[in-house]
SEROTI-654980 format. One record per residue: x, z, y of N, C-alpha, C, CB in turn; residue number from 1; residue in three letters. Coordinates in pm, 1 decimal, decimal comma. Glycine has a CB too. Layout:
% SEROTI-654980
<<X; Z; Y>; <X; Z; Y>; <X; Z; Y>; <X; Z; Y>; NUM; "ala">
...
//
This chain:
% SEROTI-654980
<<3887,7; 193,8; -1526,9>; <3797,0; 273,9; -1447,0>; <3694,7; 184,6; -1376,5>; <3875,1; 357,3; -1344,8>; 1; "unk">
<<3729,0; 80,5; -1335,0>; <3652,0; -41,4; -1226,2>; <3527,2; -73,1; -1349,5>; <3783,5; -228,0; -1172,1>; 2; "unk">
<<3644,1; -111,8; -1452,0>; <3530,0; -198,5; -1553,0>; <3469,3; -156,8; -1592,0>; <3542,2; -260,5; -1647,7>; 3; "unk">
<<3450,2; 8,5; -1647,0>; <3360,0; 108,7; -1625,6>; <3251,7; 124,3; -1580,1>; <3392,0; 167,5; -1582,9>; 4; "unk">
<<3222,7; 131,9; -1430,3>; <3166,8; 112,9; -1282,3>; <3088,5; -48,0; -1354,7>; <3324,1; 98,1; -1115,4>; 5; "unk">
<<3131,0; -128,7; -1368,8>; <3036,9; -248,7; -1363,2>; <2956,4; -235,1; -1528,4>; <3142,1; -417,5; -1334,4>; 6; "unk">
<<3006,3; -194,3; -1610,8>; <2923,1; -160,5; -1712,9>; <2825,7; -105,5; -1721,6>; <2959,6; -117,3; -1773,7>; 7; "unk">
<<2835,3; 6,4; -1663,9>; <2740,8; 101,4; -1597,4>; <2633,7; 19,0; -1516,1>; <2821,9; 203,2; -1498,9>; 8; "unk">
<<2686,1; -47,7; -1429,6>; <2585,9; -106,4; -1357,1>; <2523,9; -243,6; -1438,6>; <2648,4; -139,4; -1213,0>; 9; "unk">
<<2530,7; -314,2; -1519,8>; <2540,3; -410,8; -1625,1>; <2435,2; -330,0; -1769,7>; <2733,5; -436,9; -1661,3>; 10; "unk">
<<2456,8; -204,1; -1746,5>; <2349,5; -121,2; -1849,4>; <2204,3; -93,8; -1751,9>; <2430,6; 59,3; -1907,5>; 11; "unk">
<<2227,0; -45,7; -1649,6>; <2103,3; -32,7; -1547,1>; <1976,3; -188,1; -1553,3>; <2194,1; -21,8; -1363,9>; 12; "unk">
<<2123,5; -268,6; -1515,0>; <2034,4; -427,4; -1464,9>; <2021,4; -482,4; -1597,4>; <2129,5; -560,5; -1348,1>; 13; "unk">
<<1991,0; -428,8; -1714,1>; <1942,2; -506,1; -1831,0>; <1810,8; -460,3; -1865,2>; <2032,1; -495,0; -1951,1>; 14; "unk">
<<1730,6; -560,8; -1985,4>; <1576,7; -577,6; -1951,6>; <1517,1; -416,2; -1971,7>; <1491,7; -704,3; -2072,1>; 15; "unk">
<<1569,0; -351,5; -2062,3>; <1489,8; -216,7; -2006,4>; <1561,5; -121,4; -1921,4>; <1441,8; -129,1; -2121,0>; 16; "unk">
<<1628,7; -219,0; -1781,4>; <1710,9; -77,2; -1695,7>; <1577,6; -105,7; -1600,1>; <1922,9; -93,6; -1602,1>; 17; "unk">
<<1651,4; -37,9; -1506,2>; <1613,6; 47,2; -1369,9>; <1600,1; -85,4; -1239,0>; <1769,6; 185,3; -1327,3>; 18; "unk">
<<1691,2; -199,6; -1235,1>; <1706,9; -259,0; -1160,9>; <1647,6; -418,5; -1228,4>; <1840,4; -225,9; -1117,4>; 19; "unk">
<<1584,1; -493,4; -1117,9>; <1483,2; -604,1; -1139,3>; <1509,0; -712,1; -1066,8>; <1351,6; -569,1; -1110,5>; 20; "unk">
<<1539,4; -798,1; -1062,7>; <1543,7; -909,4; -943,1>; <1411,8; -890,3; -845,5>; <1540,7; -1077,3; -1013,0>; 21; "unk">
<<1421,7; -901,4; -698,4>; <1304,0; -901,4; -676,4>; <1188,5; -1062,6; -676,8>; <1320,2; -829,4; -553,1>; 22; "unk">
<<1072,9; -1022,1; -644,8>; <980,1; -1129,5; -683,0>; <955,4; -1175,2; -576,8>; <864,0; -1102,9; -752,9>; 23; "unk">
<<883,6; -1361,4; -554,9>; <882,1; -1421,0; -426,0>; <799,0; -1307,7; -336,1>; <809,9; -1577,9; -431,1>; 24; "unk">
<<689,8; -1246,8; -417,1>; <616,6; -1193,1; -302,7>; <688,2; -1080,4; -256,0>; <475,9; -1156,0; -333,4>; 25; "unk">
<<739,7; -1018,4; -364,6>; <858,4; -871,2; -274,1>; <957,3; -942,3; -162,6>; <1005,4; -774,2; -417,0>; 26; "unk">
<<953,5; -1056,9; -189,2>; <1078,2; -1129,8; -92,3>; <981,1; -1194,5; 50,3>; <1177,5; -1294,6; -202,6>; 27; "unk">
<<904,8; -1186,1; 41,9>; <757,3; -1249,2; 155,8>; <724,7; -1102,3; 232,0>; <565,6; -1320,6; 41,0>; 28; "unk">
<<739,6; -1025,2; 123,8>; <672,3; -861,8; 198,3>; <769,4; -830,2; 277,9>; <643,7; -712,7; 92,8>; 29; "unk">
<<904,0; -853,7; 226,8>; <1048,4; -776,5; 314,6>; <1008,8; -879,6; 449,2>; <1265,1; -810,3; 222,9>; 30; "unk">
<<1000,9; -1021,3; 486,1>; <1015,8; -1054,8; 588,1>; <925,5; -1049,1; 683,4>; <1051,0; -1138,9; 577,4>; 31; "unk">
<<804,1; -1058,9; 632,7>; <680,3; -990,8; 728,4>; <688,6; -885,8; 739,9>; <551,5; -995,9; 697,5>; 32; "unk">
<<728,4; -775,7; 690,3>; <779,6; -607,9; 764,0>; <867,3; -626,7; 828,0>; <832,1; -484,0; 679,9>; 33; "unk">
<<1041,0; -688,8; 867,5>; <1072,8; -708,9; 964,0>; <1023,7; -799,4; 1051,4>; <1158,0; -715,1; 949,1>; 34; "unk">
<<933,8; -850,7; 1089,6>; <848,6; -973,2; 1181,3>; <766,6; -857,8; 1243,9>; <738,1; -1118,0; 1083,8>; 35; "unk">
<<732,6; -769,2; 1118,1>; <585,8; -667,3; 1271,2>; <699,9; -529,5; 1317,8>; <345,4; -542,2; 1147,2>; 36; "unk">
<<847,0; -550,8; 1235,4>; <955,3; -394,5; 1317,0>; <950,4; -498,9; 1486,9>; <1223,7; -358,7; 1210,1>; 37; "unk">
<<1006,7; -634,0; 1439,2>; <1037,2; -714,0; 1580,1>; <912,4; -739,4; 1672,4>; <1099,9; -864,7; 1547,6>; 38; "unk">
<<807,7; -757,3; 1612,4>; <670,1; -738,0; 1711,3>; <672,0; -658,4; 1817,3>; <557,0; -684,1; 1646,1>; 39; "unk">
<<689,5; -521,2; 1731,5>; <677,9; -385,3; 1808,9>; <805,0; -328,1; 1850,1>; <609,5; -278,9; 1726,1>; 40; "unk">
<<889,0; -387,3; 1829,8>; <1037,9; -389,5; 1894,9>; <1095,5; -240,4; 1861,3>; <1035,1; -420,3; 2080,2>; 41; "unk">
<<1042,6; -200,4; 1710,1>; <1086,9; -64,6; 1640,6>; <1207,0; -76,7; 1556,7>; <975,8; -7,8; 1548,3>; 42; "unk">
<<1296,2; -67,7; 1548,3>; <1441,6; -31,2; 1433,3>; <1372,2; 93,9; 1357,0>; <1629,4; 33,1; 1530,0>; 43; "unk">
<<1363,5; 38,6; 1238,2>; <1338,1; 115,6; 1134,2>; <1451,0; 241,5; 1105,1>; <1325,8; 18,6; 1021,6>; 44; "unk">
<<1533,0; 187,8; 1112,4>; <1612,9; 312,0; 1066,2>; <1661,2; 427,8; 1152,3>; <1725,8; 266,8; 1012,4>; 45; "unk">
<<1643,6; 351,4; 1328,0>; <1617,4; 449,8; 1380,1>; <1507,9; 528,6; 1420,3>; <1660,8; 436,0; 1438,8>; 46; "unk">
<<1414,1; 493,9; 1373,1>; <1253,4; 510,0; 1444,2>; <1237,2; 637,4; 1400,9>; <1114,1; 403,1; 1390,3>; 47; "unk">
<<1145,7; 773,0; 1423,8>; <1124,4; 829,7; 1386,7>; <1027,8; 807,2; 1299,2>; <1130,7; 884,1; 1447,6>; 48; "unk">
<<970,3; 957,8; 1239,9>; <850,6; 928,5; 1204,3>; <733,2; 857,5; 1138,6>; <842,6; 928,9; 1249,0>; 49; "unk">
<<690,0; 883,5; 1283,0>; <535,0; 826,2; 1322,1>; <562,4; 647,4; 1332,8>; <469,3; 906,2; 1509,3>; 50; "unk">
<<676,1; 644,3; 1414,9>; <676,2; 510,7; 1435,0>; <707,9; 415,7; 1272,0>; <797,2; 490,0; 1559,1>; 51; "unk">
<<750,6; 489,5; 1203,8>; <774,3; 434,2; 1089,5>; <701,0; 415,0; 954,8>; <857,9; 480,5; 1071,2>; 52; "unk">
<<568,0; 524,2; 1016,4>; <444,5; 541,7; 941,0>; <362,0; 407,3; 1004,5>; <366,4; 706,3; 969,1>; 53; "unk">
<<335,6; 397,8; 1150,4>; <309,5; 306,8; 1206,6>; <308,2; 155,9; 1167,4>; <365,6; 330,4; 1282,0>; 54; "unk">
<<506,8; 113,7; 1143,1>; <500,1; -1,8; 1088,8>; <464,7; -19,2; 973,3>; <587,5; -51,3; 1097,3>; 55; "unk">
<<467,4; 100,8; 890,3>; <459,6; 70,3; 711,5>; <299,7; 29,7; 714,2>; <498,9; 241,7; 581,8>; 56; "unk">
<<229,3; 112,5; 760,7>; <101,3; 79,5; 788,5>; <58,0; -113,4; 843,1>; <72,8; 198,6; 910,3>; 57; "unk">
<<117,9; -114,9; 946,9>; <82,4; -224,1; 998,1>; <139,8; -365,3; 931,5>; <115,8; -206,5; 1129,0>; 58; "unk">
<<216,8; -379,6; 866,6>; <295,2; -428,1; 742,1>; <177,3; -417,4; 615,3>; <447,0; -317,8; 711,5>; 59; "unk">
<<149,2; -349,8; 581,0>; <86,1; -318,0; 459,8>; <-53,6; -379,0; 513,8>; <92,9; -148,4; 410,1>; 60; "unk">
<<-106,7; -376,8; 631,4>; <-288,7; -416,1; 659,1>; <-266,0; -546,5; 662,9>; <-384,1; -360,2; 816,2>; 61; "unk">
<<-147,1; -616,9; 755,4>; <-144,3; -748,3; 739,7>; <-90,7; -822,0; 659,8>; <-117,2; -786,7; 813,9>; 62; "unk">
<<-65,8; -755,9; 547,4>; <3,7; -838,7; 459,8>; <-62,6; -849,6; 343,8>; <129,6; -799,0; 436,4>; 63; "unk">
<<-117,5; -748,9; 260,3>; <-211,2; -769,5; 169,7>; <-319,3; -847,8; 188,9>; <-249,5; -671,2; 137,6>; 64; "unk">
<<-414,7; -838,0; 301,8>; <-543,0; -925,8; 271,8>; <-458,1; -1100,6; 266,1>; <-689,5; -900,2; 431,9>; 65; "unk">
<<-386,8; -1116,1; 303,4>; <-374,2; -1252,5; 294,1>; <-332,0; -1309,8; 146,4>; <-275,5; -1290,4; 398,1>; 66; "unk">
<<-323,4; -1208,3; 39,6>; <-314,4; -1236,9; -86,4>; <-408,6; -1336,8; -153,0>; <-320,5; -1126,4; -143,0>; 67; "unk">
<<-505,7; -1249,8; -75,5>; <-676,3; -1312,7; -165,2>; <-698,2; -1424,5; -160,8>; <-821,3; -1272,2; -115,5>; 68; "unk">
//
């Protein structure tokens, strides 16, 4: 039954599944979105909303232009 369960998951994480390692920059984006939750001293998971529209926003303005 277990070994099952990891097959399953072993069919997902292969090259045409569902699941991807993430990439340096997906791994750069996760820590500068928690850097502007701790800025603004918001917990995402409890935040409502707005406040969570807020950080996605403010995450997303400062983080893209610095691509270029």
């Amino acid at each position: 039954m277990l070994q099952e369960k990891f097959t399953r998951l072993d069919d997902l994480a292969g090259p045409s599944g569902y699941v991807v390692p993430p990439t340096a920059e997906d791994l750069a984006y996760v820590i500068h979105f928690r850097q502007i939750c701790h800025r603004y001293n918001i917990d995402f998971a409890k935040a409502d909303q707005d406040e969570r529209e807020f950080v996605l926003r403010m995450a997303e303005k400062s983080f893209y232009p610095k691509r270029a």
